[in-house]
NUFI-103805 format. One line per field, with one value per residue: x, y negated, z of N, C-alpha, C, O, CB in turn; residue in one letter; chain; residue number from 0. Coordinates in steps of 0.001 Angstrom, whole numbers, plus 500000, padded with zeros to 6 digits. Last residue first. Glycine has a CB too. Example, Ala and Ser with C-alpha at 12.3 -4.5 7.8 and 13.67 -1.06 7.14 Angstrom:
BEGIN
n_east: [512850 513190]
n_north: [502250 505690]
n_up: [507080 507800]
ca_east: [513670 512300]
ca_north: [501060 504500]
ca_up: [507140 507800]
c_east: [512900 513200]
c_north: [499970 503300]
c_up: [507870 507800]
o_east: [513409 514236]
o_north: [498862 503319]
o_up: [508039 508465]
cb_east: [514084 511308]
cb_north: [500598 504473]
cb_up: [505725 509046]
rest: [S A]
kette: [A A]
nr: [1 0]
This chain:
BEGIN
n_east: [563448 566198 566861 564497 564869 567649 567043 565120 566617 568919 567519 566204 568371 569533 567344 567646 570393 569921 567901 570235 572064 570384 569377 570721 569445 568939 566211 566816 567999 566504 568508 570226 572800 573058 573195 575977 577155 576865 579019 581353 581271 581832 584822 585445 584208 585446 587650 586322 586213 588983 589920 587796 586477 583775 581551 579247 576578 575438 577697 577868 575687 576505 578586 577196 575532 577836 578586 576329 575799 578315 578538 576256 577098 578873 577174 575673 577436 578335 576304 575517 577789 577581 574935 575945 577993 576637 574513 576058 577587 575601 576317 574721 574648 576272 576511 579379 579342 577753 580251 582251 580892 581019 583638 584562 583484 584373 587331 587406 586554 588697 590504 589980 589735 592292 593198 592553 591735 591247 592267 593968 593802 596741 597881 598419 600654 601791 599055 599327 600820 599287 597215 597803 599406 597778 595324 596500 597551 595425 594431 595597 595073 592683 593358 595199 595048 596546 595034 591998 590833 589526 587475 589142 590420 587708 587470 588896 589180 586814 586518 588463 586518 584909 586763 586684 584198 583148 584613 583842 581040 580898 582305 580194 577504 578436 578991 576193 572980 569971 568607 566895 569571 571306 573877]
n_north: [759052 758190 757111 755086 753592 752470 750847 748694 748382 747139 745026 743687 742506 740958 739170 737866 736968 735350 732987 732411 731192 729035 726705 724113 720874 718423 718647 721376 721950 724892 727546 728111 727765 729558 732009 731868 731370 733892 735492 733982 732864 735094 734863 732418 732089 733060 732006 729858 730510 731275 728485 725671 723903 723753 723846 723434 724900 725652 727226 729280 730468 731001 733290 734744 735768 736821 738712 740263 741088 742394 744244 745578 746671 748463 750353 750931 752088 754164 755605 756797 758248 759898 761165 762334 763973 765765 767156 768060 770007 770926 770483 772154 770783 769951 767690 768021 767996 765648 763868 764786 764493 761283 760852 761547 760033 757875 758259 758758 755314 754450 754685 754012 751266 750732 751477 749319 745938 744253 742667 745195 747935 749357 752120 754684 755708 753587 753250 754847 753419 750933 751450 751729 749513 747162 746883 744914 742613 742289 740747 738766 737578 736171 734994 732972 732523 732966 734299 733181 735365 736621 738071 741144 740036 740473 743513 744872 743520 744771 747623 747532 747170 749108 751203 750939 750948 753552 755278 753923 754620 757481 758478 757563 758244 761377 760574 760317 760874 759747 758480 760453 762594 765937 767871]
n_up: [402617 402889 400209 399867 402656 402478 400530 401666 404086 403147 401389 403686 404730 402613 402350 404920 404806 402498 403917 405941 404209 402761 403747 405394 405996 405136 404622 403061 399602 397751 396589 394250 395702 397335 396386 395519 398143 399728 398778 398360 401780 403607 403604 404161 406323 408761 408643 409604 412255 412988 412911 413236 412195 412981 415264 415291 416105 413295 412399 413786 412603 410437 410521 412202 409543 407771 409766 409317 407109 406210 407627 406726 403975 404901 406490 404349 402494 404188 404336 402363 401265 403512 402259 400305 400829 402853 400907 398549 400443 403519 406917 409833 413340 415924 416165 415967 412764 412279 412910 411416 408663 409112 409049 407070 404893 406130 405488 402502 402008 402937 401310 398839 399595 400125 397597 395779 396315 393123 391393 389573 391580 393476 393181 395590 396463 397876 399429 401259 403446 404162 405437 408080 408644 407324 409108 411229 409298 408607 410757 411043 409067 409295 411519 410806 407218 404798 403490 402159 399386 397240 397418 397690 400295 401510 400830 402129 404902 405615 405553 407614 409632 409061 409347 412575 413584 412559 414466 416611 416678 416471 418870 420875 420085 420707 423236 424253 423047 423852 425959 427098 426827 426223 427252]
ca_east: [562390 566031 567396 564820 563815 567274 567755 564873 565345 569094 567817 565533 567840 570431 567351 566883 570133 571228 567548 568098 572305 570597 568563 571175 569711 570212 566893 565372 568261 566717 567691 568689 572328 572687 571866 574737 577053 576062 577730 580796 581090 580820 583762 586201 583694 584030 587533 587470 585074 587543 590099 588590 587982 584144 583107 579782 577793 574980 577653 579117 575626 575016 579106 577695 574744 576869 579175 576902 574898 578029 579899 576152 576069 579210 578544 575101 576306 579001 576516 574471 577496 578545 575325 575198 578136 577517 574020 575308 578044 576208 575710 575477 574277 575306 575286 578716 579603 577416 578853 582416 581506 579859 582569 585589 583204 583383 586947 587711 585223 587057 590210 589594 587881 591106 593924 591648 592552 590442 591570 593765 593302 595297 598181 597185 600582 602524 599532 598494 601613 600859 596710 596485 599800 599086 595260 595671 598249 596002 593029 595662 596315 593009 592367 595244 594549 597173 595632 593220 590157 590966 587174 588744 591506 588897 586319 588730 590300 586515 585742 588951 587670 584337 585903 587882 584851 582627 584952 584920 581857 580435 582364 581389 577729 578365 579590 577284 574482 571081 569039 566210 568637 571186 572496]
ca_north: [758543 759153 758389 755772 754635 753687 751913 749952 748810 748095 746155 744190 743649 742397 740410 738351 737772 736142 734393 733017 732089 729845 727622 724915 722153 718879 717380 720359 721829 723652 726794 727897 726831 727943 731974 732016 730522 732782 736124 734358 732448 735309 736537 733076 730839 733684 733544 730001 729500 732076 730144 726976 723764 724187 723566 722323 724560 724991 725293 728415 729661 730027 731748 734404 735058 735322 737413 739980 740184 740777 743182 745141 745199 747143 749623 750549 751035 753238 754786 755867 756926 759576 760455 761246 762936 765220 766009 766973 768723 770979 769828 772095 770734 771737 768100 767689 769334 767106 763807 765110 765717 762426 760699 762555 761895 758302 757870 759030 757211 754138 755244 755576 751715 750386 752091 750774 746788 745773 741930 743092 747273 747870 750877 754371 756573 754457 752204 755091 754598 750807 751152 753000 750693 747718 747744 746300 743533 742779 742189 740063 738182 737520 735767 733726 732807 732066 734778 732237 734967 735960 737399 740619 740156 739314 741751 744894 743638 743211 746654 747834 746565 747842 751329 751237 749988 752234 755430 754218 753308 756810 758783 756479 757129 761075 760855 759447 761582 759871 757255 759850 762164 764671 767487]
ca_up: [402992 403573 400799 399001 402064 403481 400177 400295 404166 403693 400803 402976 405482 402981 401710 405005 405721 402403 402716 405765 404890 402081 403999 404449 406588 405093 405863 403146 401070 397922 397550 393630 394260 397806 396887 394592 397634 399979 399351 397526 400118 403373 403345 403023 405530 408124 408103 408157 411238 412913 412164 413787 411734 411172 414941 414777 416755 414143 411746 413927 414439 410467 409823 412298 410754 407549 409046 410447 407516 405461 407724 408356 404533 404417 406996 405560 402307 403332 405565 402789 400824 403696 403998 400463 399894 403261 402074 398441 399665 401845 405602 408831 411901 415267 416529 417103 413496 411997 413807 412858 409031 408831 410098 408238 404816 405748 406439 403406 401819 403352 402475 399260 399021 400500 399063 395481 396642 393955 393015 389342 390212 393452 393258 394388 395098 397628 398492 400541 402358 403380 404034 407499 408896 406889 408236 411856 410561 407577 409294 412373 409031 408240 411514 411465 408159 406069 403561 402628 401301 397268 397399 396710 398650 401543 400739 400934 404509 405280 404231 406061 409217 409083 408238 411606 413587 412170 413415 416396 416637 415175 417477 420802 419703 419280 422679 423912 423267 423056 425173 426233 427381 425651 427409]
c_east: [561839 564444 566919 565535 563730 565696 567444 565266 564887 567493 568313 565824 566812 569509 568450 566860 568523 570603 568612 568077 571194 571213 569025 570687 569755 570510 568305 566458 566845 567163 567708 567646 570732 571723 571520 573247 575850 575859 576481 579417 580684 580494 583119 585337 584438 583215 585950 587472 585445 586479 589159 588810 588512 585668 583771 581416 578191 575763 576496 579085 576768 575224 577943 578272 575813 575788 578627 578041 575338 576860 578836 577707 575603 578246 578835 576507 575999 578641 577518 575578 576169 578434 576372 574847 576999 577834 575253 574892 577351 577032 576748 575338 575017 574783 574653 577580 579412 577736 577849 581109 581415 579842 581449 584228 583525 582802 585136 587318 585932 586049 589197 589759 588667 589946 592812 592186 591839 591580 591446 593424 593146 595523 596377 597712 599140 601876 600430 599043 600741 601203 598514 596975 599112 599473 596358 595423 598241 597426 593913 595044 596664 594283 592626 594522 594667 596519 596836 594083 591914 590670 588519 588066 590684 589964 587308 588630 589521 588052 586184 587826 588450 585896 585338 587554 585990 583521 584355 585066 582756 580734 582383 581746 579241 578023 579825 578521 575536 572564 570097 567624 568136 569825 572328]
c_north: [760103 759743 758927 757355 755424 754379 753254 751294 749649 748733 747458 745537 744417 743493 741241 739551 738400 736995 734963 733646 733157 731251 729502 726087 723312 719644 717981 719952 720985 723417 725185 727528 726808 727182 730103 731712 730559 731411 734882 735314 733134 734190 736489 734418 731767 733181 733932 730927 730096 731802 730722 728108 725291 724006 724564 722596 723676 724262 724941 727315 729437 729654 730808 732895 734596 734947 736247 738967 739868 740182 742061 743708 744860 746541 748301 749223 750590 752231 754093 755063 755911 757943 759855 760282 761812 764196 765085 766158 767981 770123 770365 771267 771043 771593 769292 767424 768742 768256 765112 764841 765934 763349 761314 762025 762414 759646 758106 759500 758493 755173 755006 755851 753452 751472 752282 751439 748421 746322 742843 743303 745928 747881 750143 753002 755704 755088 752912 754822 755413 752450 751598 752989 751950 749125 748142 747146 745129 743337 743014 741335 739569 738392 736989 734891 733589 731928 734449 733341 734294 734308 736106 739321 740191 739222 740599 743917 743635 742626 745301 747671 746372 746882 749604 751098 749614 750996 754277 754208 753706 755558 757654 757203 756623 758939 760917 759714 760593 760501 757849 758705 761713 764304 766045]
c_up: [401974 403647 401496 399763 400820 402893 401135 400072 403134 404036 401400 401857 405009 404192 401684 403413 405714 403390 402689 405271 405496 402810 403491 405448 405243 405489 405898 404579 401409 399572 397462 395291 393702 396384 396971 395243 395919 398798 398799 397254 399287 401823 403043 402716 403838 406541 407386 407570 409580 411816 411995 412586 412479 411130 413408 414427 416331 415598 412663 413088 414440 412057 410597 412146 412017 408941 409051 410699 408930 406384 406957 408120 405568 404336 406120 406022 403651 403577 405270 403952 401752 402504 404090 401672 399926 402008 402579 400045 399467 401323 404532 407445 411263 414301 416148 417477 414929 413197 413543 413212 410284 408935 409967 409736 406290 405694 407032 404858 402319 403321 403185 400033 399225 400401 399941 396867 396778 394652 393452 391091 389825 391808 393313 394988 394473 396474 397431 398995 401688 402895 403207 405575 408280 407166 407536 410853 411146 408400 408934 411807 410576 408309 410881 411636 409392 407349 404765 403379 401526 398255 397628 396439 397401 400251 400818 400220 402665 404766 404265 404661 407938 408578 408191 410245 413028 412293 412238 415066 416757 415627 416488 419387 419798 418769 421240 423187 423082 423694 424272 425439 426675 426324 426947]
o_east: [560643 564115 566858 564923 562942 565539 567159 564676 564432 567557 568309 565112 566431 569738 568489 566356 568239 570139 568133 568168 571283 571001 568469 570933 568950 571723 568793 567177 566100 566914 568655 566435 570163 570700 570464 572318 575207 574864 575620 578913 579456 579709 582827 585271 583949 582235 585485 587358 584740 586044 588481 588066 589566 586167 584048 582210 577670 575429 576497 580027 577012 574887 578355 578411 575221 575391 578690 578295 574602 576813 578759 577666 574702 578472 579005 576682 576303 579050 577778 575414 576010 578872 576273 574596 577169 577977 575079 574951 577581 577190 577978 574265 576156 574092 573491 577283 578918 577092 577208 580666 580773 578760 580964 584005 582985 581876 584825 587076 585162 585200 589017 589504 587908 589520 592379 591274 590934 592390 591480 594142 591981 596511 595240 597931 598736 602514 600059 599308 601077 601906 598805 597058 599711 599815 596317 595235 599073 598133 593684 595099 597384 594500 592758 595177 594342 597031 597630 593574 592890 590468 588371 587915 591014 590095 587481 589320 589571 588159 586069 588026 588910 586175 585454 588600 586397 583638 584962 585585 582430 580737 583308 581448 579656 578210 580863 578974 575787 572929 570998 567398 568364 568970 573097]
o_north: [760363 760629 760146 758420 756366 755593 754420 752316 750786 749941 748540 746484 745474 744668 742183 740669 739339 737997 735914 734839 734385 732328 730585 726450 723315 719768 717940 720678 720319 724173 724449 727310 725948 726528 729494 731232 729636 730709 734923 735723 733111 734542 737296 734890 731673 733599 734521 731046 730635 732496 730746 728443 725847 723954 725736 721971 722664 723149 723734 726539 729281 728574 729913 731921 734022 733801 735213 738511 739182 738959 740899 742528 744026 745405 747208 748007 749404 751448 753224 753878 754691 756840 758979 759087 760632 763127 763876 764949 766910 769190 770352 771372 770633 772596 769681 767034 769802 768941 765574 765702 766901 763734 761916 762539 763419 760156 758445 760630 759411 755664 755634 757023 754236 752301 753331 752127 748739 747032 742670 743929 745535 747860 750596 752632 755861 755042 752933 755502 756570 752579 752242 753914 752994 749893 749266 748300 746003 744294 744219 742503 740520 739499 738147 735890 734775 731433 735176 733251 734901 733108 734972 739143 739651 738296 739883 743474 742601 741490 744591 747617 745356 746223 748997 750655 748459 750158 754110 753259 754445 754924 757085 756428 755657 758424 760667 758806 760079 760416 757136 758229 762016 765174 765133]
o_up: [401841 404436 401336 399846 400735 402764 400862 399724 403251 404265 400812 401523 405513 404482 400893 403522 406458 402844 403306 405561 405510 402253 403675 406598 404311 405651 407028 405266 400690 400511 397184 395267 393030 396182 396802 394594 395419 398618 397920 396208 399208 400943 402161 401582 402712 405925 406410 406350 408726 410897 410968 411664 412170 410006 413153 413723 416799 416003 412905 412928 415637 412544 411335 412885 412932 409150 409716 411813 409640 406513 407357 408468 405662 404754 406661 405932 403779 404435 406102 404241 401740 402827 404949 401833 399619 402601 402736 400274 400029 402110 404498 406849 411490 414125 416031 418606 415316 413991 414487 413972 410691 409379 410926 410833 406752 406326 408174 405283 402601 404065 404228 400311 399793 401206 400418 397324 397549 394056 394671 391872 389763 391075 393177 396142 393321 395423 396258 398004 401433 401892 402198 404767 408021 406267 407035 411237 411389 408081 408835 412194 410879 407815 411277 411934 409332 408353 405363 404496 401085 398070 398083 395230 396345 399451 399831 399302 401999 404304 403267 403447 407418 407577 407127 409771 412903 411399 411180 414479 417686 414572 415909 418478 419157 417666 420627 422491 421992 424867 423832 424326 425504 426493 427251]
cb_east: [562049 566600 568293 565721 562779 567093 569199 565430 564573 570047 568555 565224 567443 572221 567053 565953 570517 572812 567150 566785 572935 571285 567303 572810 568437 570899 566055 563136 569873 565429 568157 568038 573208 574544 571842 574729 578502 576681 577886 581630 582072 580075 583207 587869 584659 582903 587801 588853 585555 586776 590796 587645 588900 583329 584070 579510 578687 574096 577086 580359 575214 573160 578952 577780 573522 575639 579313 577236 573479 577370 581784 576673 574959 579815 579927 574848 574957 578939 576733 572849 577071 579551 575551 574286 578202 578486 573364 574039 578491 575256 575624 575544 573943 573980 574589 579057 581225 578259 577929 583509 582752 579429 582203 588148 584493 583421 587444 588078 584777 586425 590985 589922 587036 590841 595090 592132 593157 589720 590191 591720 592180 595778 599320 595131 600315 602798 600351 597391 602592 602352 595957 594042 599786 600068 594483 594216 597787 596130 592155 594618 597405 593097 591382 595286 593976 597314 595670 592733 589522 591591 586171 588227 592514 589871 584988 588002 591230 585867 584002 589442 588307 583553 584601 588426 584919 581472 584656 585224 581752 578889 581294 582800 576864 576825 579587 577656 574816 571248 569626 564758 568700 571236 572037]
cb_north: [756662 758755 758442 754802 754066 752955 751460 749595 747813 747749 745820 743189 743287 741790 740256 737270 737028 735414 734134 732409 731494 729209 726954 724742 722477 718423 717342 721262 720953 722915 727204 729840 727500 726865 732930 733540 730276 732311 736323 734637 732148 735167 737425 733431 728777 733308 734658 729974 727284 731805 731200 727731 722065 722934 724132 721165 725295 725785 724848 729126 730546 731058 731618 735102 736238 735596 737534 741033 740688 740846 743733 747131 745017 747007 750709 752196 751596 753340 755448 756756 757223 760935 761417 761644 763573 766182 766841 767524 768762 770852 767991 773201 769779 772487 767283 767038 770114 767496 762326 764307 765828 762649 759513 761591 762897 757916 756650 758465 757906 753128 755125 756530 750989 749279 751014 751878 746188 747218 741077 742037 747636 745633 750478 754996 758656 755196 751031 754396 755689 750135 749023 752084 750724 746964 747434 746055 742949 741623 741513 739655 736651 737018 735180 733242 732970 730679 734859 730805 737153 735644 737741 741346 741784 739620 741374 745435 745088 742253 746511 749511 746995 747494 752676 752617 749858 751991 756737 755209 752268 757002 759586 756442 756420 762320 761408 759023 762817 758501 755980 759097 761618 764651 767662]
cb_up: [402630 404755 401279 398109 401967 405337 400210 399156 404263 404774 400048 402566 406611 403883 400571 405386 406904 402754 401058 405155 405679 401183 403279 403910 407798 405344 407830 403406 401492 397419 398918 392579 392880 398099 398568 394063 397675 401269 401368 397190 399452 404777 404018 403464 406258 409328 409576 408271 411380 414188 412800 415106 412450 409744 416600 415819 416806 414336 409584 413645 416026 410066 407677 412111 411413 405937 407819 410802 407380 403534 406647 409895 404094 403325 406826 406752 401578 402129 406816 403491 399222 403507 405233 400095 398565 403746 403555 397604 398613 400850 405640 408643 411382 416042 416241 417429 413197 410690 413361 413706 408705 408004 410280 408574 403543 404930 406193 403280 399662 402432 403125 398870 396503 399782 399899 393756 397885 392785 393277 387823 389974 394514 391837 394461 395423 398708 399278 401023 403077 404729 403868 407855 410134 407438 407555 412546 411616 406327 407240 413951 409057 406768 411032 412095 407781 405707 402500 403750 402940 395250 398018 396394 398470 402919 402435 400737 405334 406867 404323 406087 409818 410838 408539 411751 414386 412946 413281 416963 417425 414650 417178 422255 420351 418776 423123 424907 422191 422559 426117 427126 428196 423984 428872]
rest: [X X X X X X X X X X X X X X X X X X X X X X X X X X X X X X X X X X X X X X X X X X X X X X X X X X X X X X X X X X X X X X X X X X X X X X X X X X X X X X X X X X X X X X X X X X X X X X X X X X X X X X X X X X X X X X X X X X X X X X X X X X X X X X X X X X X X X X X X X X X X X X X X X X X X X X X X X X X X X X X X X X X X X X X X X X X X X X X X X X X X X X X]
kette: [A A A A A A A A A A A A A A A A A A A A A A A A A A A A A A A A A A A A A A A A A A A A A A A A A A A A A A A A A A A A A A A A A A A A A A A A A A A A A A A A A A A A A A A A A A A A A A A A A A A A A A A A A A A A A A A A A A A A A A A A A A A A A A A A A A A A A A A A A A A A A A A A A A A A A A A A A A A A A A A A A A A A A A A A A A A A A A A A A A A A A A A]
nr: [182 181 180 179 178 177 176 175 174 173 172 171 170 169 168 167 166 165 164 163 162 161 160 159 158 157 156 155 154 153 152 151 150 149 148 147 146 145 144 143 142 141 140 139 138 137 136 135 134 133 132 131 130 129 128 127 126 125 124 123 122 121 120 119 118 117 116 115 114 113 112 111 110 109 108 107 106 105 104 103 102 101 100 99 98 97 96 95 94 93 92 91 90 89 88 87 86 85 84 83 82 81 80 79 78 77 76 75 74 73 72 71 70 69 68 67 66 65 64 63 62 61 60 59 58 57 56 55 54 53 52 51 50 49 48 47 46 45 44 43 42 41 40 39 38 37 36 35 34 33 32 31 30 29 28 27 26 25 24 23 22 21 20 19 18 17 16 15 14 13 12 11 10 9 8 7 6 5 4 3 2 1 0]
């Protein structure tokens, strides 16, 4: 029986299976954004994904920066969540619905890591403390996000506006896209 706030079960599912997938985007993101590797942070990333990622590796090598282990276990991972939340709500999906659900929430998933980052990174410089790990980690993910956006903001009293807009058109494109698919 499901109440007004939903079936739990299908929410622990889908965190679960989000939180495993989240991880291994930011594992992706990091190597490809060739992220300090000395990072405590990153290294607990790369701790928690060795075991999923190391006998993948085995038959699909990394392209130059693309760890590819990565990205197929991700869709993977993807398909096996969409599948289980289906079949626990008595839905059946075709290929096409299950391929596309399974990319929408791709998408989803990885521009939740970035706007969840970067709003992150933005209340850890309002804070002040820029030497922690953490700080560091976030400072290696979200760069190459942020730093195109800095160059055409202007700073006004030295406040850097550029994490704003970063967060305001990842919610915008998760807004497009979701209306495109589902709309």
């Amino acid at each position: 029986m499901t109440g007004s706030f939903g079936d739990p079960s299908l929410f622990l599912v889908r965190t679960l299976f989000e939180l495993v997938i989240f991880v291994l985007f930011a594992r992706y993101f990091l190597q490809l954004f060739r992220a300090s590797f000395y990072n405590p942070v990153t290294q607990a990333i790369v701790r928690i994904t060795d075991p999923l990622l190391n006998p993948l590796r085995m038959f699909i090598p990394a392209a130059g920066r693309h760890d590819l282990a990565s990205l197929v276990l991700i869709v993977i991972l993807l398909f096996a969540m969409v599948a289980t939340l289906s079949y626990l709500q008595g839905a059946v999906l075709n290929a096409t619905g299950l391929t596309l659900s399974a990319l929408y929430f791709g998408f989803l998933t990885a521009t939740n890591l970035f706007f969840w980052t970067v709003l992150f990174r933005a209340i850890a410089s309002w804070i002040g403390n820029s030497r922690s790990p953490a700080v560091s980690f976030l400072e290696d993910l979200t760069e190459p996000v942020v730093a195109p956006v800095r160059r055409f903001m202007p700073q006004l009293g030295g406040i850097d506006l550029s994490p704003l807009v970063v967060l305001l058109g990842i919610s915008l494109l998760q807004m497009i896209v979701g209306n495109l698919l589902l709309g």
